[in-house]
C-alpha positions as CSV (number, residue, x, y, z in Angstrom):
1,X,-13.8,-31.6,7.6
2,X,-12.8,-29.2,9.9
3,X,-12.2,-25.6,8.3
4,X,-9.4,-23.3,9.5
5,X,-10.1,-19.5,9.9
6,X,-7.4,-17.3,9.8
7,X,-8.3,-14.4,12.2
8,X,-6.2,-11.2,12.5
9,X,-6.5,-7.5,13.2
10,X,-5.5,-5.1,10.3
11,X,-4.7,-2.5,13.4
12,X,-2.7,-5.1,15.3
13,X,0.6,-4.9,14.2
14,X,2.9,-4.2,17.3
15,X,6.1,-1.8,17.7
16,X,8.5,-1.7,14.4
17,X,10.8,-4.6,14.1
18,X,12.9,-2.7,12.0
19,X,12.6,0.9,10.6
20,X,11.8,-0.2,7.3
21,X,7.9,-0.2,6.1
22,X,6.5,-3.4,7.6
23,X,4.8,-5.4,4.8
24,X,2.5,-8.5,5.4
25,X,1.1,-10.8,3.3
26,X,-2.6,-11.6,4.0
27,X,-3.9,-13.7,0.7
28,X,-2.4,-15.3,-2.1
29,X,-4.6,-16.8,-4.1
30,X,-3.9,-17.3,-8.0
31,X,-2.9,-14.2,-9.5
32,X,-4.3,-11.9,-6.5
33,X,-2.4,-10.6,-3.4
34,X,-3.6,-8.5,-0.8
35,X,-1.2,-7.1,1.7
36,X,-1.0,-4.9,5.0
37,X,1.4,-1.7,4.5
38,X,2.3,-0.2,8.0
39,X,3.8,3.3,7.1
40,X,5.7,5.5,10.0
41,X,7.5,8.1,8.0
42,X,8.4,6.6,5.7
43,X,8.8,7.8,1.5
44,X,10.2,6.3,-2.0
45,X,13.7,6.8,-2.6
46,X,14.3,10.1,-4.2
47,X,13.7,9.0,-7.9
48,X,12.3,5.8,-7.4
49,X,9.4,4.9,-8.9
50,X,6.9,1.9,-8.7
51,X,5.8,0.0,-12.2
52,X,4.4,-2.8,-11.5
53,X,2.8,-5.4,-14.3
54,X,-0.2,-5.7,-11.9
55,X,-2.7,-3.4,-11.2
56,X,-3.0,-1.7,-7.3
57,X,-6.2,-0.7,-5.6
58,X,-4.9,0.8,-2.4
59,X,-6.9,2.2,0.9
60,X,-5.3,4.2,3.5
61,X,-7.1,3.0,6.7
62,X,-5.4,5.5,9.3
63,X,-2.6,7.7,9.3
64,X,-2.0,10.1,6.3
65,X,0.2,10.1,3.1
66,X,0.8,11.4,-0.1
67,X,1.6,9.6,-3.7
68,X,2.9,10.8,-6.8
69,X,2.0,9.5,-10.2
70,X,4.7,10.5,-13.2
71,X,4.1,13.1,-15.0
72,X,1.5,14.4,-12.9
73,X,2.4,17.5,-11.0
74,X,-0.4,17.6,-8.3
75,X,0.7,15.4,-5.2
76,X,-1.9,13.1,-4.5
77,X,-2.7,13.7,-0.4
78,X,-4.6,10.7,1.1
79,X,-6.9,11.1,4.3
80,X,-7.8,7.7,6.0
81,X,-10.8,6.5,3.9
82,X,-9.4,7.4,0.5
83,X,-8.5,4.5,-1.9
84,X,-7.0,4.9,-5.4
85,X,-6.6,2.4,-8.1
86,X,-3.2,2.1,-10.1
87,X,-3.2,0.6,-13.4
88,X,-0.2,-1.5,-14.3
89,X,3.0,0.2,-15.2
90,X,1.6,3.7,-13.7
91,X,4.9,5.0,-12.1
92,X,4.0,6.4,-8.9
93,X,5.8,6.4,-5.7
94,X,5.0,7.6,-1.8
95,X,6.2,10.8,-1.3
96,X,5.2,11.1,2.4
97,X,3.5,9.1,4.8
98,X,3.0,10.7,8.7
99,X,5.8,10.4,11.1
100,X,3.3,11.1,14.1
101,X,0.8,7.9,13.4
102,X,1.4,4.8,11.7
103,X,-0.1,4.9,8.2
104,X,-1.6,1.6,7.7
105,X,-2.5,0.7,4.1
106,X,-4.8,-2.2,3.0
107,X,-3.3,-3.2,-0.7
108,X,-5.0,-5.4,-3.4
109,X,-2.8,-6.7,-6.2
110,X,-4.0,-8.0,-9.5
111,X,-3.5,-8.6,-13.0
112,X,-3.5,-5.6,-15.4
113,X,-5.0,-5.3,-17.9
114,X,-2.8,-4.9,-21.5
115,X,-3.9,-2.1,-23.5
């Protein structure tokens, strides 16, 4: 049986297509997704906020950002290296993400747990 290896690099991701975040899909197995977030710039909506019904662990791998959480008052800055994990249905959103690097984001989505 021959096995296929899909081999990619997370830092490989070209010049924009478009000037909207560039989201790719790199496992979807079962209830688990992991996905590559290339950031140049770009922030939520004013007023938007992510609730997701999975839970979020997120590392920022270059670049730099900031997130939000609701009712929160502290930005959260982020530094590559820093990783943060988001319960389900925790509103947060990006408030900033460098204009001067790509932030690149490595995201791991999974199911949350009810409470």
């Amino acid at each position: 049986m021959k096995r296929v290896i899909n081999s990619r690099n997370l830092f490989d991701f070209g010049a924009p297509k478009s000037p909207d975040e560039q989201l790719d899909s790199l496992v979807e197995q079962h209830s688990v997704s992991i996905e590559r977030i290339v950031s140049r710039g770009h922030a939520s909506p004013p007023d938007f906020w992510y609730d997701s019904p999975r839970a979020e662990w997120v590392v920022l791998l270059s670049g730099a950002a900031t997130l939000e959480f609701e009712g929160d008052p502290q930005p959260h800055p982020m530094k590559p290296g820093d990783h943060v994990l988001i319960e389900a249905h925790c509103r947060h959103r990006v408030a900033w993400t460098s204009g001067t690097e790509p932030s690149v984001w490595l995201a791991v989505y999974y199911p949350g747990v009810r409470r």
